[in-house]
C-alpha positions as CSV (number, residue, x, y, z in Angstrom):
1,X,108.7,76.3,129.8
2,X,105.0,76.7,130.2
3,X,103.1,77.1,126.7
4,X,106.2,75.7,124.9
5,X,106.5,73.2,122.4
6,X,109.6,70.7,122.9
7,X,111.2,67.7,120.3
8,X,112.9,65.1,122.1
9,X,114.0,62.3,120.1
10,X,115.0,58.7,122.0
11,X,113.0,60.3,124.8
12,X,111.4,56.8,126.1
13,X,115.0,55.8,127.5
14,X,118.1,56.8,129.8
15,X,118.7,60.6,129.3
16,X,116.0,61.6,126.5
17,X,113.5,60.3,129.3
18,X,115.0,61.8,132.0
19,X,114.9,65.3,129.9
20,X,111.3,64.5,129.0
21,X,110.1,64.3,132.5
22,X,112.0,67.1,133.7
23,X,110.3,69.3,130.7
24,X,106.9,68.0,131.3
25,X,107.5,69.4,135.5
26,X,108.1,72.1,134.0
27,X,104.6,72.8,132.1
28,X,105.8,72.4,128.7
29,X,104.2,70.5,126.0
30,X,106.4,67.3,125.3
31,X,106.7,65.4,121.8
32,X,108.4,62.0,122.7
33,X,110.3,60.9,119.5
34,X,110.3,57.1,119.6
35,X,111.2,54.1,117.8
36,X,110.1,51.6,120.2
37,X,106.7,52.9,121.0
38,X,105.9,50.1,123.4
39,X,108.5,51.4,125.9
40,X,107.3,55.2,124.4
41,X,103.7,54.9,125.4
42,X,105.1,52.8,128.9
43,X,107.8,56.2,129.9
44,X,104.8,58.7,128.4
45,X,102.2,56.6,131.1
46,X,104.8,57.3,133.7
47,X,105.7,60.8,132.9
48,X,101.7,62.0,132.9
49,X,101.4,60.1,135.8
50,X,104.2,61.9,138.4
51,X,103.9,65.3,136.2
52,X,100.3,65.8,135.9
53,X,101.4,67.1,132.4
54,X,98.5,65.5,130.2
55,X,100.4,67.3,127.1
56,X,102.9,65.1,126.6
57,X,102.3,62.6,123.5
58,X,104.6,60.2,121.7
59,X,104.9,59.9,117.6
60,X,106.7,57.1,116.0
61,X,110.5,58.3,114.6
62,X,113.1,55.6,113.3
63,X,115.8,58.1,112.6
64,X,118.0,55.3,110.8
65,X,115.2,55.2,108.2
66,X,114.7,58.6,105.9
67,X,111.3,57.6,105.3
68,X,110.4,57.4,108.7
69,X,111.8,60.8,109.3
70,X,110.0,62.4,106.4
71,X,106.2,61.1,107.6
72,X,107.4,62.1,111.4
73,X,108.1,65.4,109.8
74,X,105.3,66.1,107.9
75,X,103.1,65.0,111.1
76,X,104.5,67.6,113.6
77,X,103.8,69.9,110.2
78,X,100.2,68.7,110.1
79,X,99.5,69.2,113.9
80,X,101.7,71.9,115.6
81,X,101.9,75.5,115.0
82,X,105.7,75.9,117.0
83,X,108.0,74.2,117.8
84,X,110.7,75.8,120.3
85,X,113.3,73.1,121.1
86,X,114.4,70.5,119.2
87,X,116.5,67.9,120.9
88,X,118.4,65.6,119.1
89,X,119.4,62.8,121.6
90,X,118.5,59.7,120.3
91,X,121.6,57.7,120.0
92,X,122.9,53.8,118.2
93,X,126.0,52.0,119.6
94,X,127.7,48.6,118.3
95,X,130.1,47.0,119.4
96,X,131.1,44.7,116.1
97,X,128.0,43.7,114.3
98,X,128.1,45.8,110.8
99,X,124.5,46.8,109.6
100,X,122.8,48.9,107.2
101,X,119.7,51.2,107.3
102,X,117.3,50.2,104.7
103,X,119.0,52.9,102.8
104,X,121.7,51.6,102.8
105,X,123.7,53.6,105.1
106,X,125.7,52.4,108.1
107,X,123.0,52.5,111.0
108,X,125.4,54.4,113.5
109,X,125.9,57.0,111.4
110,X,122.2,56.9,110.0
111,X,121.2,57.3,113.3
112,X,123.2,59.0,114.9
113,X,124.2,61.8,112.3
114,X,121.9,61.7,108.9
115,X,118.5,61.2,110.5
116,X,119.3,64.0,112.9
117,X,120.7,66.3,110.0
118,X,117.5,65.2,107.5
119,X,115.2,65.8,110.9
120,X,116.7,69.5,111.2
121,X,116.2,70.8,107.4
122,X,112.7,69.2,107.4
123,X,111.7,71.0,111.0
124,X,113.8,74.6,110.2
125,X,111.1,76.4,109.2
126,X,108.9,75.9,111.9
127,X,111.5,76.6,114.3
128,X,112.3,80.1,112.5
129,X,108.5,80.9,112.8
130,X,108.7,79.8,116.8
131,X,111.6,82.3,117.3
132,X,113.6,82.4,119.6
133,X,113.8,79.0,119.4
134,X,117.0,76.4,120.3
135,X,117.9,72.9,118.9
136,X,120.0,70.9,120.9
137,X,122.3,68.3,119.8
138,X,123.5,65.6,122.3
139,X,127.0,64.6,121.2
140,X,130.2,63.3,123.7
141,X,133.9,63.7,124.7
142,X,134.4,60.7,123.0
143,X,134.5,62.9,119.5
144,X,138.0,62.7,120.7
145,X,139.1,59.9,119.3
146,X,138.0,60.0,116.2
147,X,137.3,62.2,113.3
148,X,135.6,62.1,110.0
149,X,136.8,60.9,107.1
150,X,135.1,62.7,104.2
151,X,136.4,60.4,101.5
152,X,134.2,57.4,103.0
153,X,131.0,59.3,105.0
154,X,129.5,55.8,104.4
155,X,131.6,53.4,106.0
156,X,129.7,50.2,106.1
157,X,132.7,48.0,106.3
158,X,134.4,49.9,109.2
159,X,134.1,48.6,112.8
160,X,130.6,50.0,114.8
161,X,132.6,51.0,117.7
162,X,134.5,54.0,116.6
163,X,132.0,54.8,114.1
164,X,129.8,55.8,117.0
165,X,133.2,58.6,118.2
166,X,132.8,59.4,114.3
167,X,129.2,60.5,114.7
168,X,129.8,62.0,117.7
169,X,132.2,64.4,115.4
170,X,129.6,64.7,113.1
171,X,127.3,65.6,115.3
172,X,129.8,68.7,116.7
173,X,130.6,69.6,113.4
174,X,127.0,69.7,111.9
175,X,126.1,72.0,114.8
176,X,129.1,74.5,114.1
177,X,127.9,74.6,110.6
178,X,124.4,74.6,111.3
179,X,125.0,77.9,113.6
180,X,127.3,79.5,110.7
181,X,123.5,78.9,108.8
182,X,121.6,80.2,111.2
183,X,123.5,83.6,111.9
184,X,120.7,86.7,111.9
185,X,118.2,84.3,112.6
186,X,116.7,84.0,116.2
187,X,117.5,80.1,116.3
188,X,120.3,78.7,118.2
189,X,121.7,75.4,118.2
190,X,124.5,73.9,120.6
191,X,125.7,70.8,121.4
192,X,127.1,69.0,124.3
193,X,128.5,66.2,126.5
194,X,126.1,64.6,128.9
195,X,128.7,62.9,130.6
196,X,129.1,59.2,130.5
197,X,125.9,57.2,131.2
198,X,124.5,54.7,132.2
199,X,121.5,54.5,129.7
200,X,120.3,52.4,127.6
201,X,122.5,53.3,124.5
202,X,125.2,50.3,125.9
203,X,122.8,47.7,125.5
204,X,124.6,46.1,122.3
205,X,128.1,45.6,124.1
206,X,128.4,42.0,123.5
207,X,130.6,39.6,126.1
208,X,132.8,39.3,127.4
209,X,132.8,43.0,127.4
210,X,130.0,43.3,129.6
211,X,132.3,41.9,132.3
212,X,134.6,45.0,132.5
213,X,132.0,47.4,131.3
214,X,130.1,46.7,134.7
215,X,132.6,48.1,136.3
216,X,133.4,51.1,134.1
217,X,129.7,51.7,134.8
218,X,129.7,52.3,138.2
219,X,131.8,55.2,137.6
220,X,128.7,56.8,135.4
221,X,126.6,59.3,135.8
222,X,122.8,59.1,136.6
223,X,120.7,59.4,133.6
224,X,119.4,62.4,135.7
225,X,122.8,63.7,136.0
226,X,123.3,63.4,132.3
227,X,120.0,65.0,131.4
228,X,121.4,68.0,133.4
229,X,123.2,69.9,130.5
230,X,120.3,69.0,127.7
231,X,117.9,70.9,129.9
232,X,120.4,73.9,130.7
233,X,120.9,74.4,127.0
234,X,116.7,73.8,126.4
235,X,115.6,76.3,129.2
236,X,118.4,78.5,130.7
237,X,118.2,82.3,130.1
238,X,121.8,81.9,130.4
239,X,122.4,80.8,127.1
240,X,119.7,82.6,125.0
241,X,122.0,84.2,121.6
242,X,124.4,81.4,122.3
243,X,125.1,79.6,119.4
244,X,127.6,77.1,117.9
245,X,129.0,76.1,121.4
246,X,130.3,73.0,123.0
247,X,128.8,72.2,126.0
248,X,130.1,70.4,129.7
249,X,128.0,70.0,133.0
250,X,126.5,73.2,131.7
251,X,129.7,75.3,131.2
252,X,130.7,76.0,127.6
253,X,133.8,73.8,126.8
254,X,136.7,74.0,124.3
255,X,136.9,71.8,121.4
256,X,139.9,70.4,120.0
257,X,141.5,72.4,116.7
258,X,140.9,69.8,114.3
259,X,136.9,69.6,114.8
260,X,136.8,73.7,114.4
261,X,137.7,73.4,111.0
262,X,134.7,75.2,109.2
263,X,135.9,74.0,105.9
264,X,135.4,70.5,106.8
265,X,132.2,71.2,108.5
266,X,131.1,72.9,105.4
267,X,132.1,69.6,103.3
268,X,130.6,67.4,105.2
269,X,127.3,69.8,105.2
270,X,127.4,69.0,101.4
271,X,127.6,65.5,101.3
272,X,124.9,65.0,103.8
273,X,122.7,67.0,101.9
274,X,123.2,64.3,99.2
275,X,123.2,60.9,101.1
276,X,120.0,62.5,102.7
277,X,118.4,63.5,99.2
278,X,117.7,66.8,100.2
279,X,114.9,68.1,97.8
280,X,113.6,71.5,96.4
281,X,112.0,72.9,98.8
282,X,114.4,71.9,101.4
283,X,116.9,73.5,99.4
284,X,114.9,76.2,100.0
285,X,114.5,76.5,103.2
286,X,118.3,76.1,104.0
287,X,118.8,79.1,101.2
288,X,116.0,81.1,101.7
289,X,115.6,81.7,97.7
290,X,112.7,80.3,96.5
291,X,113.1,80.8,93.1
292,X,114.3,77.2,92.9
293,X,112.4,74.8,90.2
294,X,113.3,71.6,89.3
295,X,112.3,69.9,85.7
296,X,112.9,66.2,84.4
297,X,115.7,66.4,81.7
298,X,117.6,63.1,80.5
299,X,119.9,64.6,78.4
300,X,120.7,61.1,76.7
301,X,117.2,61.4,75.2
302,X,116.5,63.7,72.1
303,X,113.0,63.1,73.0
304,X,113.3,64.0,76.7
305,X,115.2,67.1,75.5
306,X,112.6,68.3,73.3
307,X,110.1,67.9,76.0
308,X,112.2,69.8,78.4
309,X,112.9,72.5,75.7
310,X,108.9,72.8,75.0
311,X,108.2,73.3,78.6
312,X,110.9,76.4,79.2
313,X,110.1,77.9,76.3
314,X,106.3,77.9,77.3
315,X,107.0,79.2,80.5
316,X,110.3,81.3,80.9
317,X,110.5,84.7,79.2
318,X,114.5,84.7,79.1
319,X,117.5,82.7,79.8
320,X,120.3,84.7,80.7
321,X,122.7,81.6,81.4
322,X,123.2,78.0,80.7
323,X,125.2,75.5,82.0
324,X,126.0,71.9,80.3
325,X,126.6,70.4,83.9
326,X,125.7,66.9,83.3
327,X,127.6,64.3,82.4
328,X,128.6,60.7,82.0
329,X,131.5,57.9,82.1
330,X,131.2,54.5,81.4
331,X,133.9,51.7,82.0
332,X,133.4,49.1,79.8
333,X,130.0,49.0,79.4
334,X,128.8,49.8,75.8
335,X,125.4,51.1,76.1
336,X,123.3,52.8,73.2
337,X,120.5,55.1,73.5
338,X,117.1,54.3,72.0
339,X,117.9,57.2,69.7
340,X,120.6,54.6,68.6
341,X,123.8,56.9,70.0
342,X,126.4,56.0,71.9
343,X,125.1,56.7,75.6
344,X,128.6,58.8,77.0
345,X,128.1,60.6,73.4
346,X,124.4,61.2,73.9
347,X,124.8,62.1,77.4
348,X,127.6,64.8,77.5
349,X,127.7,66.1,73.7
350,X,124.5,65.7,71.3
351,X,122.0,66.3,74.2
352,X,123.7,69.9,74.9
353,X,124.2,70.5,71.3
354,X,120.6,70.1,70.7
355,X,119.7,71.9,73.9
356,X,121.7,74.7,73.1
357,X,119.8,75.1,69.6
358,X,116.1,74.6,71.1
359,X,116.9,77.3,74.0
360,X,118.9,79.9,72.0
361,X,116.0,82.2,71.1
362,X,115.6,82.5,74.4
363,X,119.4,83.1,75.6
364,X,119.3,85.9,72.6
365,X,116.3,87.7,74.4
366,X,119.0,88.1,77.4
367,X,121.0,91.6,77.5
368,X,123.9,89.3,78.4
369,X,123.4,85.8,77.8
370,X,125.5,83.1,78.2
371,X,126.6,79.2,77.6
372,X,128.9,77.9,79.8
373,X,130.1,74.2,79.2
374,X,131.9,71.7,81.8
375,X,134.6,70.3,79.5
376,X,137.6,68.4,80.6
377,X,141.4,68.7,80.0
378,X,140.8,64.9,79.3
379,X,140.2,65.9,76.3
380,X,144.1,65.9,75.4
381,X,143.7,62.3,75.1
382,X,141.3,61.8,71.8
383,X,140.8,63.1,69.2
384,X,137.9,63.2,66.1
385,X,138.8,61.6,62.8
386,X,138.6,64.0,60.1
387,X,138.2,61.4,57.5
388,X,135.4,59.1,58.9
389,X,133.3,61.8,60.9
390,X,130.9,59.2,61.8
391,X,133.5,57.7,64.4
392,X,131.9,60.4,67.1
393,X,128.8,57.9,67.1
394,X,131.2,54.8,67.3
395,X,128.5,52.2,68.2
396,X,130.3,49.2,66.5
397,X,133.7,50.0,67.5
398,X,134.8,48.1,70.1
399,X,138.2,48.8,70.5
400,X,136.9,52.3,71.4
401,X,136.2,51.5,74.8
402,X,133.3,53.7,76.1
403,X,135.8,55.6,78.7
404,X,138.0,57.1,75.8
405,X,134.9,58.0,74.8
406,X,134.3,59.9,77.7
407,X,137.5,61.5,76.5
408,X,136.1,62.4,73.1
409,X,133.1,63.8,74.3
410,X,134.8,66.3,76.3
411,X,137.3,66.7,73.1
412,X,133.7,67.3,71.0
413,X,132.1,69.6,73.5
414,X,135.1,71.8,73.3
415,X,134.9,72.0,69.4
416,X,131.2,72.7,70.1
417,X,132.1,75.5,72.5
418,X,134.5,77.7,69.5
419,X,131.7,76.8,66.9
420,X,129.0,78.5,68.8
421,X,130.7,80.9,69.8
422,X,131.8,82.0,65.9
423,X,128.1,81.5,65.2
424,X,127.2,83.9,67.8
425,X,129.6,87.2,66.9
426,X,127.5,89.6,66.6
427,X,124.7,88.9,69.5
428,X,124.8,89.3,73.1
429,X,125.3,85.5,73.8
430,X,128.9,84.0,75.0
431,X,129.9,80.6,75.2
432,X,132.9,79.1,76.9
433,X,133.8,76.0,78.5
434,X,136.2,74.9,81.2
435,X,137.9,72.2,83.1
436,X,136.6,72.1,86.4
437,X,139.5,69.8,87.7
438,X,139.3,66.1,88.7
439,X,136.4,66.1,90.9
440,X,135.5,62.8,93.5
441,X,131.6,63.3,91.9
442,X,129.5,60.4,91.4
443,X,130.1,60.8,87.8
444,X,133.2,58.0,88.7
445,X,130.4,55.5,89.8
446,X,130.5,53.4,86.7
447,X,133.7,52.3,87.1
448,X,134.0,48.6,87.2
449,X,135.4,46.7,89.8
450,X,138.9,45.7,89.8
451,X,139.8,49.2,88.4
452,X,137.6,50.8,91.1
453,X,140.2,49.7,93.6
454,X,143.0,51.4,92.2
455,X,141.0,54.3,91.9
456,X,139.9,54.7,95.5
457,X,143.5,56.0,96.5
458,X,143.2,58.5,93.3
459,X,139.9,59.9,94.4
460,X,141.5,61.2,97.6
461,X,143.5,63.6,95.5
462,X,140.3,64.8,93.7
463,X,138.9,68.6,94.5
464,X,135.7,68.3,96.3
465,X,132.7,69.6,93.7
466,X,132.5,72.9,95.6
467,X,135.6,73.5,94.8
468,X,135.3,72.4,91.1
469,X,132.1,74.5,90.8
470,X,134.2,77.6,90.9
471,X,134.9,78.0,87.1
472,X,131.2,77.4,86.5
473,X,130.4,80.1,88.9
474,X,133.3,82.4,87.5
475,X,132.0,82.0,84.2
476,X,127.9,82.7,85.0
477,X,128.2,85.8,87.4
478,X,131.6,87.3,86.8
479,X,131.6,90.5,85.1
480,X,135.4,90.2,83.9
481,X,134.5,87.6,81.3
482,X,130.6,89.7,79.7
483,X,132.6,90.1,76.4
484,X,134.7,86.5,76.2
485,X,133.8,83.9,73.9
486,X,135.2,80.7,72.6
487,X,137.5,80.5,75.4
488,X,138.2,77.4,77.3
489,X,139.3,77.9,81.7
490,X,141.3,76.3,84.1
491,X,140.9,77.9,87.6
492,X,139.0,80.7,86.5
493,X,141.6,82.0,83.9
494,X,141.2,81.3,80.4
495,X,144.2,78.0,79.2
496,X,145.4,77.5,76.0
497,X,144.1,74.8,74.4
498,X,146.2,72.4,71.9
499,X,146.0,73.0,67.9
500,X,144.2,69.5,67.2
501,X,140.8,70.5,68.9
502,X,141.2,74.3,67.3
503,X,141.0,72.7,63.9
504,X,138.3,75.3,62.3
505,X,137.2,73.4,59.3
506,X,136.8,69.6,61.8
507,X,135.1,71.8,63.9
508,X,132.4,73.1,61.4
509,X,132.3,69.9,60.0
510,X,131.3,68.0,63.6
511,X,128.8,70.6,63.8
512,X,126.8,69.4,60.9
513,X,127.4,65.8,61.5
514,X,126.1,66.9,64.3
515,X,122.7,68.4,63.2
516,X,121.9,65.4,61.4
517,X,122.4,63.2,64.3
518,X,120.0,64.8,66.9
519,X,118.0,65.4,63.9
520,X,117.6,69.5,63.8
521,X,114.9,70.4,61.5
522,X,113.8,73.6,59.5
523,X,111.9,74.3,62.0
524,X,114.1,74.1,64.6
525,X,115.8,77.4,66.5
526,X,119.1,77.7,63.8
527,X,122.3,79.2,65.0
């Protein structure tokens, strides 16, 4: 291990220290990842001192906290050039006491799971320059009894105990996933069971349960002993081009069918990425595109839509697709919009209509350019009044509770989506919406309390928004649907709609209501 750089996080305790010293015999140049960094700097003063290894140093890490991960990060940026192991073996058990991270996540799985996961994305580009390189995830047998419930992957009110066994999944599954990642790359990551341990990681077992614990414990390994399988995977020519493996007192091990499900891991690789707020250019380096941009849009804002518009049209020479993605859905609070709309209305109709004008010179300059708009078969239950148009900005009607409205906006954007597309015979530019299916997205997070209680059971029976992106994607990059227009899809086939929203003469007539309301000018983009 001489001239190599190592990561070892919970390193000034039980097995991380044990690892560290062993490393640091070896001639390689330590990073002790610490919370506590009295007892950090006290195992670092004791590791220099039997080693002789002056290049070991300690840096603060709280990997419950995502801020703390994010400065740790961009320090081992700032000062080292390679890193060539990554070990993730800081670890949080509790007994009964429920806490939360200061971002408000349950601290054993913000631990033991997210700050590990967040840690990884943030270091994966200096591991791909260190190539080969290994990352090394310390998980347990204890996996076993649990397993991962990706309805709830923050369970604050569930009991500490086995939420450390759900981690312990996580942790096995983020590695099989992370390997899936990494394939044609020269980085490998494994994980592994140290064995059960006497180390620090027991501290919080409250009594009486220290009583029989102290007798379980003699029946532990040594923290040496437990360190034996961390270093195997960090050094061992053995395992060099291994990748996605279980390890066991340094043997690979087998792993029990329901963990190997790659779907799952997938999932729960996609919800991560959103409790940890994965940004840009993390996205990046996980995708490896780097033609990823991000620009500030509130689509409830004609104002903050014009700004928007200004900016692309400044900037980008063509738009070959876009995608009304957002959206909006109140319970039963009535909100307006300083534009004086109704705030579902704003969100999820006007702001797209009025997009879709500012952009279309743009989308016309496109040898193939399409609009593709996330409608809703909820849509079947509203409809627009012919005879008082104004009721699509129904700001004084309160027995139009805003989550019918919700309803009518995805009713609206599907009249929308047949206008447009008439408007647009004749050019190169489609438009069709779709319903993506009932999705468990956080557009649902407005729902009051006691409905949300009914709806937790629901939600289990919603598509996950991978699956609910398919139509999108179907409908940007497939080649089958270059000359379709004014079509609305259910999984990726085009579904009849019903006569009341095909209404040709309500549906011209919403569109210039609509103009007037997101005020279009003369000199506006017309279609």
């Amino acid at each position: 291990m001489e001239g190599k750089t190592v990561v070892i996080t919970g390193a000034n305790s039980g097995i991380g220290k044990e690892t560290a010293r062993d490393l640091a015999r070896r001639g390689a140049r330590v990073i002790m990842a610490c919370r506590n960094m009295e007892t950090a700097k006290q195992a670092q003063d004791e590791i220099v001192k039997e080693t002789g290894n002056q290049n070991v140093t300690v840096l603060k890490l709280d990997l419950s906290s995502q801020a703390s991960v994010r400065e740790f990060a961009a320090e081992l940026l700032r000062t080292e050039r390679k890193l060539d192991v990554l070990i993730h073996n800081a670890g949080f058990a509790e007994t009964f006491r429920k806490t939360q991270s200061v971002d408000g996540i349950e601290f054993t799985m913000a631990t033991n799971h997210y700050g590990p996961f967040l840690l990884t994305h943030l270091l994966i580009d200096l591991l791909k320059r260190s190539e080969p390189s290994r990352i090394v995830v310390v998980a347990s047998e204890l996996y076993r009894f649990a397993s991962v419930n990706l309805n709830n992957l923050n369970p604050v009110g569930s009991l500490p105990a086995y939420l450390y066994y759900v981690s312990k999944c996580a942790n096995i599954m983020f590695t099989r996933e992370l390997a899936r990642r990494l394939e044609g790359t020269s980085v490998t990551v494994n994980c592994l069971h140290p064995g059960m341990i006497d180390s620090g990681i027991w501290r919080n077992v409250p009594f009486p349960l220290t009583l029989p614990m102290r007798v379980i414990k003699s029946f532990f390994k040594t923290n040496v002993e437990g360190a034996q399988t961390s270093l195997y995977l960090a050094c061992s020519e053995e395992v060099q081009g291994v990748s996605g493996k279980y390890f066991m007192d340094c043997k690979e091990a087998n792993l029990s069918a329901g963990i190997c499900d790659m779907e799952k891991a997938r999932k729960l690789w996609d919800e991560s990425a959103k409790i940890v707020k994965l940004t840009e250019k993390e996205i990046m380096a996980e995708t490896g595109n780097t033609k990823l941009l991000i620009k500030h849009i509130d689509v409830s804002s004609l104002t903050s839509i014009r700004a928007f518009a200004k900016e692309i049209v400044a900037n980008e020479p063509v738009i070959d697709v876009l995608i009304h993605n957002a959206g909006v859905a109140q319970g039963f609070n009535n909100k307006v919009t300083p534009d004086g709309l109704e705030f579902t209305m704003a969100t999820n109709y006007y702001g797209p209509f009025l997009l879709t004008h500012l952009l279309i010179d743009l989308l016309k300059k496109s040898d193939q350019g399409r609009v593709v708009i996330v409608s809703s078969k909820l849509y079947q239950f509203a409809s627009l009044n012919p005879a008082n148009i104004n009721s699509i900005n129904p700001i004084n009607y309160f027995s139009l509770f805003p989550i019918h409205l919700y309803n009518l906006s995805k009713f609206a954007e599907i009249m929308f989506t047949q206008e447009l597309a008439r408007r647009l015979q004749g050019t190169k530019v489609t438009a069709n919406c779709l319903h993506p299916g009932v999705i468990d997205t956080g557009i649902w997070r407005n729902v009051p309390f006691p409905i949300s209680i009914l709806f937790k059971p629901i939600q289990m029976c919603f598509r996950t928004p991978e699956e609910g992106a398919r139509t999108s994607i179907y409908l940007t990059v497939s080649p089958d649907v270059e000359q379709i227009s004014g079509q609305y899809f259910r999984g990726c086939k085009v579904h009849q709609l019903n006569r009341r929203v095909q209404h040709v003469a309500r549906q011209h007539e919403l569109w210039e209501a609509s103009k007037k309301l997101v005020k279009l000018t003369a000199e506006d983009p017309q279609i």
